[in-house]
N, C-alpha and C positions, 0 to 999 in steps of 0.2 A: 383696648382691643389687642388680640396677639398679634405674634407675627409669623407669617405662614410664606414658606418654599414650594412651589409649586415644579415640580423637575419633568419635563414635556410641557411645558405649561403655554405653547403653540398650538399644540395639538386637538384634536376633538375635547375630549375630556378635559384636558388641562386649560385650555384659553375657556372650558364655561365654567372649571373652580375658580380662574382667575379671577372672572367678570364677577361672580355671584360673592367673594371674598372681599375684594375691594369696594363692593356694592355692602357690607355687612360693618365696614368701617378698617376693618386689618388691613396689617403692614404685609403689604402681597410683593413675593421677589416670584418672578417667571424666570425659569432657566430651563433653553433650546437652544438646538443648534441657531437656529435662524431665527429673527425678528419677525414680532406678528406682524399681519397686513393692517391690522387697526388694533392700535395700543390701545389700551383702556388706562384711563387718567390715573392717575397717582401709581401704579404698578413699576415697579423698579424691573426692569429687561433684563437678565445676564445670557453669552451665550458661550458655548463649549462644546464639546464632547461629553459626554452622557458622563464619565467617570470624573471630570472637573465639577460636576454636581455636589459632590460629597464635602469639598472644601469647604460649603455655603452651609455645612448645618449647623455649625456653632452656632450661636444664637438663637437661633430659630425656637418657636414654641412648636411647631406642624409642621410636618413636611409633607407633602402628597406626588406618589411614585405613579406615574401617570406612561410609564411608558411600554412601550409591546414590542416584541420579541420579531423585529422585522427588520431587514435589509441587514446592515454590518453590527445590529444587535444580536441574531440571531444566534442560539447558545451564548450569549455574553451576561445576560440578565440576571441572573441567580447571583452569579460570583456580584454584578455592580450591586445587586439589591441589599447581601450582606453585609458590603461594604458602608450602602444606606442607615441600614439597620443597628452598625456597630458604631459608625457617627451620631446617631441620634441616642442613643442609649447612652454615649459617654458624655453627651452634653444636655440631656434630658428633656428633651424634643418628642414629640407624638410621631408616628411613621402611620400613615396612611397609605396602603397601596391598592390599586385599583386593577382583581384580577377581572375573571372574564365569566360566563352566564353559567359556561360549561366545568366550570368550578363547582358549580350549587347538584343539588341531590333533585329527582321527579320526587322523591318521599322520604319521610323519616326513616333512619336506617337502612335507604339503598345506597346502591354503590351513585358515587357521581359522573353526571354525562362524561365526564372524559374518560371515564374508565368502561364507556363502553362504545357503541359504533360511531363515530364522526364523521365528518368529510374529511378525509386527507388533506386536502385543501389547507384545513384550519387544526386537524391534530395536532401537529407537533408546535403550534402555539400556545396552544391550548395546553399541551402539557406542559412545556416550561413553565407558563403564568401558573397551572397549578402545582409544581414543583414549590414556586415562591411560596405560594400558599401553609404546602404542609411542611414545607421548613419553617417559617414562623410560627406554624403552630405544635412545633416538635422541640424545635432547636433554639428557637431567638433568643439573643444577648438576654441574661438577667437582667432583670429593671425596666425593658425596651416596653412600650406601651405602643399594641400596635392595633391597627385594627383593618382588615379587609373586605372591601367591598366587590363585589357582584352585580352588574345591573341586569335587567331584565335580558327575556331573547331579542328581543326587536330595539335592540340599543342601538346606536350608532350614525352618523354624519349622515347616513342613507334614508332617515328617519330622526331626522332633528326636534321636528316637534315644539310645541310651546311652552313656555312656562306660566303652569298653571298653580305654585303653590302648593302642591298635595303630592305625597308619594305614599308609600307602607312600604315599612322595614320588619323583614322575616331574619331565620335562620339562615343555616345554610340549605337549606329547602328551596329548589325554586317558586317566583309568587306567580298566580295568573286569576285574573279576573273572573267574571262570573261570563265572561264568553268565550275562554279558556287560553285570552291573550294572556301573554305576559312583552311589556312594554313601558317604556319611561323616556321623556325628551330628555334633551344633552341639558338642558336648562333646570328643570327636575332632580334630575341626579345629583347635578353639582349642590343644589340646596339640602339632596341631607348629606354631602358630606360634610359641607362648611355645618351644617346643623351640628352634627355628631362628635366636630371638631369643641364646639362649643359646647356640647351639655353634657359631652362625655360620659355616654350610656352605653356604647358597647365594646370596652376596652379588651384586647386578646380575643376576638371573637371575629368568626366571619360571616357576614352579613350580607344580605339579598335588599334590593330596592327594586320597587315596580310600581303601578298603582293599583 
């Protein structure tokens, strides 16, 4: 089994790669500021500051960039992300980062939600995570092996949901059901990315999960 960095790995996303990782057999390192409320066994804990993350990627087989563009991160992301990105390339590590819905296209060849009307609310999140985006998909380090995920619209701690086993992985197209949901639990998600991690089918490419 590899061994995979999980950087937010507290957080929504991050504590359910942890679970679903350490649950697949991997050498799971969670680095947060703060300590989870319920450690999951065998997970090695580190905590820091978002940019003492980078230290930890030597070694590493995976890293998964789990964090968003809020409070004293805000404009900070891109610069930490390349940082991410130039550590894992130089010691040949997988870079997984986990943007946001509004990243994915309504169709082939449209433009993508962020580039069109949003909530103010969530825009200028939303554009940062997809700044990260189209610099890895323009600019990243030679050699960097990266790959970006998108979860559905209805993602999030607000809508946790089960883990049922099953998701489908698109484009960068958004997915939605045949009752024109698009939706995936925190449980869900985390299995295809630890999946993706493992069977490594969509290297340099950004990628949509939903069911």
């Amino acid at each position: 089994m590899g061994k995979i960095l999980i950087i937010g790995g507290t957080g929504y996303t991050g504590s359910n790669v942890v679970t679903e990782a350490a649950a697949h057999g991997h050498q799971v390192t969670s680095f947060s500021r703060s300590a989870p409320t319920t450690p999951v066994a065998g997970v090695v804990y580190r905590h820091g500051m978002a940019e003492d993350a980078t230290a930890l990627i030597a070694g590493q087989d995976a890293v998964v960039a789990t964090l968003s563009p809020r409070g004293d991160l805000v404009g900070r992301l891109p610069g930490l992300y390349q940082d991410f990105a130039n550590a894992a390339a130089g010691t040949g590590a997988r870079l997984i980062v986990i943007a946001g819905f509004s990243s994915l296209r309504p169709a082939p060849g449209e433009p993508r939600f962020v580039e069109g009307e949003i909530s103010e609310q969530f825009r200028s999140e939303a554009l940062e995570m997809d700044g990260i985006r189209e610099w890895l998909a323009t600019a990243a380090p030679d050699g960097l092996d990266w790959t970006v995920f998108s979860p559905a619209g209805g993602y999030g701690s607000w809508a946790a949901g089960e883990r049922t086993g099953t998701y489908r992985i698109g484009g960068d197209v958004a997915l939605f059901d045949e009752n024109g949901k698009s939706e995936i639990s925190g449980a869900d998600f985390a299995l295809a990315v630890v999946d993706e991690i493992e069977r490594h089918e969509h290297p340099r490419e950004h990628i949509s999960v939903a069911y």
